[in-house]
PAPA-974296 format. One record per residue (C-alpha): z, y, x; residue in one letter. Coordinates in steps of 0.02 Angstrom, whole numbers. Layout:
// residues N
<pz:Z; py:Y; px:X; code:a>
...
//
This chain:
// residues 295
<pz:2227; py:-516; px:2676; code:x>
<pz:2041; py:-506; px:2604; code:x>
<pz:1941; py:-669; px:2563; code:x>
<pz:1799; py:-558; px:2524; code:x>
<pz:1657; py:-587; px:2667; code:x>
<pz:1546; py:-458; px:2734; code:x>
<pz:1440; py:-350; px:2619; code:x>
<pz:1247; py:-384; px:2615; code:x>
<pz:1114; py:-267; px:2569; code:x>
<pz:952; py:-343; px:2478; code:x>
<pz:810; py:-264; px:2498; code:x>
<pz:728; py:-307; px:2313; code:x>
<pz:560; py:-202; px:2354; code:x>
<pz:605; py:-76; px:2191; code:x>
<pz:456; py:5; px:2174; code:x>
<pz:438; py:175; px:2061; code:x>
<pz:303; py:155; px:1916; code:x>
<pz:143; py:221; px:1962; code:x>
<pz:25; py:171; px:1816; code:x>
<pz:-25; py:266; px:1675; code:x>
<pz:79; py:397; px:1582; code:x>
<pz:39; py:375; px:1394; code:x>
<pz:82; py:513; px:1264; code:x>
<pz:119; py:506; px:1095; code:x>
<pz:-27; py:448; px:1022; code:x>
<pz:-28; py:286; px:1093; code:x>
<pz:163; py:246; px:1050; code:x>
<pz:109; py:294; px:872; code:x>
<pz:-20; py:154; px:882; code:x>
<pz:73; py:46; px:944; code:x>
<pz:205; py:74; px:811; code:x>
<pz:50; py:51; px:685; code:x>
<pz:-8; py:-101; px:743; code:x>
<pz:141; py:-179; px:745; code:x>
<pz:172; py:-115; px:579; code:x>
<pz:-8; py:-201; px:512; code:x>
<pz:52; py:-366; px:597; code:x>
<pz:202; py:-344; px:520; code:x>
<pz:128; py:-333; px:329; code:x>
<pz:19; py:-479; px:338; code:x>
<pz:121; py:-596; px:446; code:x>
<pz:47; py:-612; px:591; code:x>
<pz:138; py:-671; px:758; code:x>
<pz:276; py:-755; px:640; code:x>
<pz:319; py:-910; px:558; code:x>
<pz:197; py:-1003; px:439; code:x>
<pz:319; py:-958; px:285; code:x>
<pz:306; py:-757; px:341; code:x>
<pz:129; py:-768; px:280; code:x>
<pz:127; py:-869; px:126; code:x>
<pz:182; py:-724; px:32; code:x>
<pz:91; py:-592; px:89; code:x>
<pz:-50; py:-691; px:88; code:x>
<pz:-27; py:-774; px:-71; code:x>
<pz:-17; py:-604; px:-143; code:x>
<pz:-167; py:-516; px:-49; code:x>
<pz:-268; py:-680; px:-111; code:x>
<pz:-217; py:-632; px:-311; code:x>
<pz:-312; py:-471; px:-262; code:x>
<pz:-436; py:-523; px:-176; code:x>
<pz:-507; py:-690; px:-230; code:x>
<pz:-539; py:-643; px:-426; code:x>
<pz:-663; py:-519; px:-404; code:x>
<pz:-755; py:-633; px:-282; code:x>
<pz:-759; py:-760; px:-396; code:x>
<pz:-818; py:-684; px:-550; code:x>
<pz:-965; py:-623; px:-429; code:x>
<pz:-991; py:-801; px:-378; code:x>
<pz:-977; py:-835; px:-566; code:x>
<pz:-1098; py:-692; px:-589; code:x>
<pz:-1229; py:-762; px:-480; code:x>
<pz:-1233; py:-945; px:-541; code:x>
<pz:-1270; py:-880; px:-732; code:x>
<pz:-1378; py:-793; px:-690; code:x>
<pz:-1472; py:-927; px:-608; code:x>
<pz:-1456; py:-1012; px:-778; code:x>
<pz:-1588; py:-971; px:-897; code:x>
<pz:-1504; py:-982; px:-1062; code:x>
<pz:-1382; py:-830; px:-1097; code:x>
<pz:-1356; py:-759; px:-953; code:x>
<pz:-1284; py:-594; px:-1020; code:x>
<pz:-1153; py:-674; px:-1112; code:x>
<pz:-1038; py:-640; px:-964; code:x>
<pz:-1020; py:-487; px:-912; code:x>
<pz:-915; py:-417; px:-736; code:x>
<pz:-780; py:-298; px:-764; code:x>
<pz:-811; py:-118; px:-725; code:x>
<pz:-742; py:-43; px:-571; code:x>
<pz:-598; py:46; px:-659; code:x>
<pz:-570; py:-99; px:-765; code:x>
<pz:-519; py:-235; px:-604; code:x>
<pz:-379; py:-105; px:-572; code:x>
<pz:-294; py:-175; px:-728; code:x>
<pz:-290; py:-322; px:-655; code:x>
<pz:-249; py:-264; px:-469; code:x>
<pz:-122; py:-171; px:-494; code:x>
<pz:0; py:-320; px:-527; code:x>
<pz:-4; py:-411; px:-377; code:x>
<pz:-29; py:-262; px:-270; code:x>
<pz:138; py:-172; px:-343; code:x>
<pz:200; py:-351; px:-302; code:x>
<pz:141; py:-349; px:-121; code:x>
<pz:225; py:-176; px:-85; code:x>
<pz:397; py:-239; px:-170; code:x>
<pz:381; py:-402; px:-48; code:x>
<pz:305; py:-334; px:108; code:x>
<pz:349; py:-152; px:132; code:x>
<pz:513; py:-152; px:171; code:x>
<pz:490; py:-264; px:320; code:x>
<pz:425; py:-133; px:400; code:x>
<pz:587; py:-30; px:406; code:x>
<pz:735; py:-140; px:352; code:x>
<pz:751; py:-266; px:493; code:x>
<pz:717; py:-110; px:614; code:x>
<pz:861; py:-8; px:521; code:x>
<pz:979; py:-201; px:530; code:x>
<pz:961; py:-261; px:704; code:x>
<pz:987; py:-54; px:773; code:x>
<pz:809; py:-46; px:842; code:x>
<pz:798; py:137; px:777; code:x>
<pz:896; py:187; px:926; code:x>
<pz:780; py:129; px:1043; code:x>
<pz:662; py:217; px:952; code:x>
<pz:755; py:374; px:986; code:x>
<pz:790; py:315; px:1148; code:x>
<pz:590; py:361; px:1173; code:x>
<pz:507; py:530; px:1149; code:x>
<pz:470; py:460; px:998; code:x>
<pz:508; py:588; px:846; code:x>
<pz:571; py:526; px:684; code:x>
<pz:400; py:596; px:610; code:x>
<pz:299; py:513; px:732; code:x>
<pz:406; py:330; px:681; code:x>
<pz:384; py:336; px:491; code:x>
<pz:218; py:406; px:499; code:x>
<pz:151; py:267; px:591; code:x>
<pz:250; py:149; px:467; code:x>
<pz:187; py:230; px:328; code:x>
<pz:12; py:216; px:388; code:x>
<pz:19; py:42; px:413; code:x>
<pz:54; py:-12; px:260; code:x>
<pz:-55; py:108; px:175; code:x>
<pz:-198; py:34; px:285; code:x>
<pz:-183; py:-127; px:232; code:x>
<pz:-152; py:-62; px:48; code:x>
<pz:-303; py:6; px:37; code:x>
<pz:-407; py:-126; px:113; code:x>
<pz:-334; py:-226; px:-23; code:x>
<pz:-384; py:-126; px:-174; code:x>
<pz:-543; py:-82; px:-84; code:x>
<pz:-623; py:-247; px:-39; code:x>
<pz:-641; py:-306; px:-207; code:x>
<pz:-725; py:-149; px:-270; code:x>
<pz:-844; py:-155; px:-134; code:x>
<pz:-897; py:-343; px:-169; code:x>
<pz:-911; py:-295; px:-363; code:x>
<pz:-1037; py:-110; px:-291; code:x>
<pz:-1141; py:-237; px:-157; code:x>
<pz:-1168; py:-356; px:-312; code:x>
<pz:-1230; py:-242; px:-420; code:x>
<pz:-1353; py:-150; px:-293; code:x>
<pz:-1410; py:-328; px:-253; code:x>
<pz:-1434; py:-380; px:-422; code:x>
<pz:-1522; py:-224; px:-483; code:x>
<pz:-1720; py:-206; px:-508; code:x>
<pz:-1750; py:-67; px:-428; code:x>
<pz:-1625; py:-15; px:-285; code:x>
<pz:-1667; py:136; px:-227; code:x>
<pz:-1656; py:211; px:-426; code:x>
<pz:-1469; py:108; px:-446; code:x>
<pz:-1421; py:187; px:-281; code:x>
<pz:-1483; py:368; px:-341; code:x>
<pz:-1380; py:329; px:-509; code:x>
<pz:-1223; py:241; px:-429; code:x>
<pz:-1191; py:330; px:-262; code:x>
<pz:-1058; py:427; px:-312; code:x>
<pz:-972; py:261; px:-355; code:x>
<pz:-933; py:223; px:-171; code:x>
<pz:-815; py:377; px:-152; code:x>
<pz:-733; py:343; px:-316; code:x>
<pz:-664; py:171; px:-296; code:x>
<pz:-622; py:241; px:-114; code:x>
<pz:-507; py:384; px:-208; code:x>
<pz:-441; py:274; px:-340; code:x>
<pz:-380; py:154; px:-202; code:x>
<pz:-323; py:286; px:-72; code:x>
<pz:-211; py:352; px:-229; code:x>
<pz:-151; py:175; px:-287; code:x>
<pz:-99; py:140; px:-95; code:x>
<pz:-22; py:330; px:-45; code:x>
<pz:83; py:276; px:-221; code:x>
<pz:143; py:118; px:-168; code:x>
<pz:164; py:143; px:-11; code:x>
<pz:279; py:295; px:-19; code:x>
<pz:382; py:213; px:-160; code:x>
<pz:422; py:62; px:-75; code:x>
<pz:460; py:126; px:84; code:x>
<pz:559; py:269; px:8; code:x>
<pz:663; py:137; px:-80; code:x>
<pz:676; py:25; px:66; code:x>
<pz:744; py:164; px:159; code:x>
<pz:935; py:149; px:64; code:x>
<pz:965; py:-22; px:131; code:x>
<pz:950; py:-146; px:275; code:x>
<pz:923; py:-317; px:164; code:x>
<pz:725; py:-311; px:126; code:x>
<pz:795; py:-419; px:-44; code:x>
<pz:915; py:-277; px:-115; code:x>
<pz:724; py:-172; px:-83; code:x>
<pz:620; py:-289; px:-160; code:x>
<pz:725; py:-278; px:-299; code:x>
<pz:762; py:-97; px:-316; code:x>
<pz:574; py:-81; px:-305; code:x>
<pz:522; py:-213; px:-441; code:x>
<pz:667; py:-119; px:-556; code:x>
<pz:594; py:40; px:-545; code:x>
<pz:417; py:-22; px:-566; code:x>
<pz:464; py:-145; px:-735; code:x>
<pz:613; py:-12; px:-807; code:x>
<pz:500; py:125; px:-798; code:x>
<pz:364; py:39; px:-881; code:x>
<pz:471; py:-29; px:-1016; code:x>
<pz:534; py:167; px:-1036; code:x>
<pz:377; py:240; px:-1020; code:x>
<pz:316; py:90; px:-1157; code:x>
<pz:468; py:109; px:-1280; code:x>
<pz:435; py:315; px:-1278; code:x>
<pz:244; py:317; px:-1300; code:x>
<pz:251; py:194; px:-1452; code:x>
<pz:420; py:242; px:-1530; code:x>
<pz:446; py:426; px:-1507; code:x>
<pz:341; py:583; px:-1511; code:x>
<pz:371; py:762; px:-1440; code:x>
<pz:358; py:823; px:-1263; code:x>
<pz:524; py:727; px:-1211; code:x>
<pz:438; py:560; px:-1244; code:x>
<pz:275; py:633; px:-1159; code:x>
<pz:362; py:665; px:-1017; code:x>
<pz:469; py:498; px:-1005; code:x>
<pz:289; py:398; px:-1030; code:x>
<pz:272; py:463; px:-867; code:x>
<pz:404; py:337; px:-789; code:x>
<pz:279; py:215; px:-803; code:x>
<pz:196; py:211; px:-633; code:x>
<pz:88; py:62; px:-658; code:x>
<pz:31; py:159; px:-813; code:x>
<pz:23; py:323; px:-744; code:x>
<pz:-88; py:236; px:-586; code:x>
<pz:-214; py:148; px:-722; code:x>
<pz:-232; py:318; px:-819; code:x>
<pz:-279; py:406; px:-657; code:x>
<pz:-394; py:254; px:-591; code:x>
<pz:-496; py:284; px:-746; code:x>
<pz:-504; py:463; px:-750; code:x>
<pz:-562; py:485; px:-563; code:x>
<pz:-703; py:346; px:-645; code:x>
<pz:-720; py:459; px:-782; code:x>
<pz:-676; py:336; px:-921; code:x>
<pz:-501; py:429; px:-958; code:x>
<pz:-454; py:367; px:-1120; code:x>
<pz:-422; py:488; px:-1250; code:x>
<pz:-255; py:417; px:-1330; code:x>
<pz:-143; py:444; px:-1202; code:x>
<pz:15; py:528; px:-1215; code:x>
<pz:-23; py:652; px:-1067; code:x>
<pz:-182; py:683; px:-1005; code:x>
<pz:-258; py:604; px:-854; code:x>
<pz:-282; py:744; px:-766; code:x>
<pz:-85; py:787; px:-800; code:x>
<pz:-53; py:608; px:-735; code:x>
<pz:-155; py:625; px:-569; code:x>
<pz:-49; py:782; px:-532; code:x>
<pz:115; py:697; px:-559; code:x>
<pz:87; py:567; px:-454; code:x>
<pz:17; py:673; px:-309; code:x>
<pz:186; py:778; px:-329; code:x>
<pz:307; py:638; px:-347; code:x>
<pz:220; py:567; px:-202; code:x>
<pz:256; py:704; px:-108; code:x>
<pz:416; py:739; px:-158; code:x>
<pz:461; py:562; px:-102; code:x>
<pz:360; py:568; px:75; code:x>
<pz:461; py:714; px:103; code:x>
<pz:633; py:627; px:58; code:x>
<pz:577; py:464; px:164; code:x>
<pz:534; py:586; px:325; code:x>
<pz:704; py:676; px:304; code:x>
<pz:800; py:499; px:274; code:x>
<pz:703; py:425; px:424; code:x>
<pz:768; py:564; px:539; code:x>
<pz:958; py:553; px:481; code:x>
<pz:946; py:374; px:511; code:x>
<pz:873; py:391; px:690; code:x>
<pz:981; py:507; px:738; code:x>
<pz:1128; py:443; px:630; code:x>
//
């Protein structure tokens, strides 16, 4: 004999959603928002943003102290041209470091905990396309990249129009400075940016990315060092080339026009390797992206 009692029905008012039908755009904003919140820490844990943050400061705060420097000896009336700011192509010697540093630490947040707790199947649970999910990860990072090599530049070009005698002849002299230290920094970012995440890609542990990423940076600079000063011949031309950091400082100063002229291989040489192996790898990310979302 049953113990069950009688069935009940509950009517829970289910109501069919009416509101707004988005497309794709707006999911690949959404993605790209989260993916800017993601780099700098935001919506987490104090000790999620002391790094980013720490490393985004090493950027930052130099340049606006040397202004700040800048502007109080110049006040001074005994020697004020004894110091001198560094050129725009010559602060990306400096920026470089902690901003290869900031992609190593930061980028692969954006896709390893996604790939480790199996939220790329929701993804693809969405008409969300594979392209449409890196893309928007990929732009995130680069956004903040570039604001990072950017921002200093631009304090460094609105000191120097402030500081000239004559504005309107500085600006007639120095416009073409603006989209310069815009290029340099869109090509220093599009670099990073790809590398990291391309790297991050093989694994779920952001560490084992960091490191990977730090490896290929330092090892190819030592390889690229050890073949410029210790062999000649196109074979040690073309391993110089390993060394991105390099590579990125030749190109800085060439789209400046200060290339120097003892390179191994010529600026414009190293511009177009980078802007092929950046390719190359954007294309290897987008086709690793879409095996692992529809793995």
């Amino acid at each position: 004999m049953s113990t069950l009692g009688p069935a009940e029905i509950f009517d829970l008012g289910y109501q069919p959603y009416e509101g707004e039908r988005r497309g794709r755009w707006p999911r690949r904003r959404a993605i790209w928002r989260d993916g800017i919140r993601t780099s700098l820490g935001l919506g987490r844990g104090t000790a999620a943003k002391i790094a980013p943050w720490l490393l985004i400061g090493l950027a930052l705060v130099p340049m606006v102290v040397l202004v700040v420097l800048a502007a109080f000896l110049g006040s001074v009336p005994t020697n004020p041209d004894d110091f001198e700011l560094p050129s725009y192509a010559e602060y990306f010697d400096y920026a470089l470091l902690p901003l290869g540093l900031f992609a190593a630490v930061v980028a692969p947040l954006l896709l390893c905990p996604d790939r480790r707790d199996g939220v790329l199947s929701l993804y693809a649970a969405r008409p969300i396309t594979p392209r449409d999910y890196i893309g928007s990860r990929w732009a995130a990072f680069f956004t903040v990249a570039v604001f990072v090599v950017c921002v200093p530049e631009l304090v460094l070009f609105i000191w120097n129009a402030l500081d000239a005698r004559d504005l309107g002849s500085w600006l007639d002299d120095n416009w073409d400075t603006l989209p310069r230290f815009l290029l340099a920094g869109t090509a220093v970012a599009a670099v990073y940016t790809t590398l990291t995440l391309f790297i991050a890609s093989f694994t779920a542990r952001r560490a084992y990315a960091t490191i990977a990423t730090l490896a290929v940076l330092f090892i190819g600079s030592a390889i690229g060092g050890i073949a410029e000063e210790s062999f000649q011949g196109g074979v040690a031309d073309a391993l110089s080339l390993a060394a991105i950091p390099q590579v990125l400082t030749d190109t800085v100063y060439w789209i400046f026009g200060d290339a120097p002229d003892d390179r191994p291989v010529a600026a414009p040489v190293s511009a177009l390797w980078l802007a092929g192996l950046t390719l190359v790898l954007g294309a290897l990310l987008l086709r690793r992206t879409t095996s692992l979302v529809r793995g």
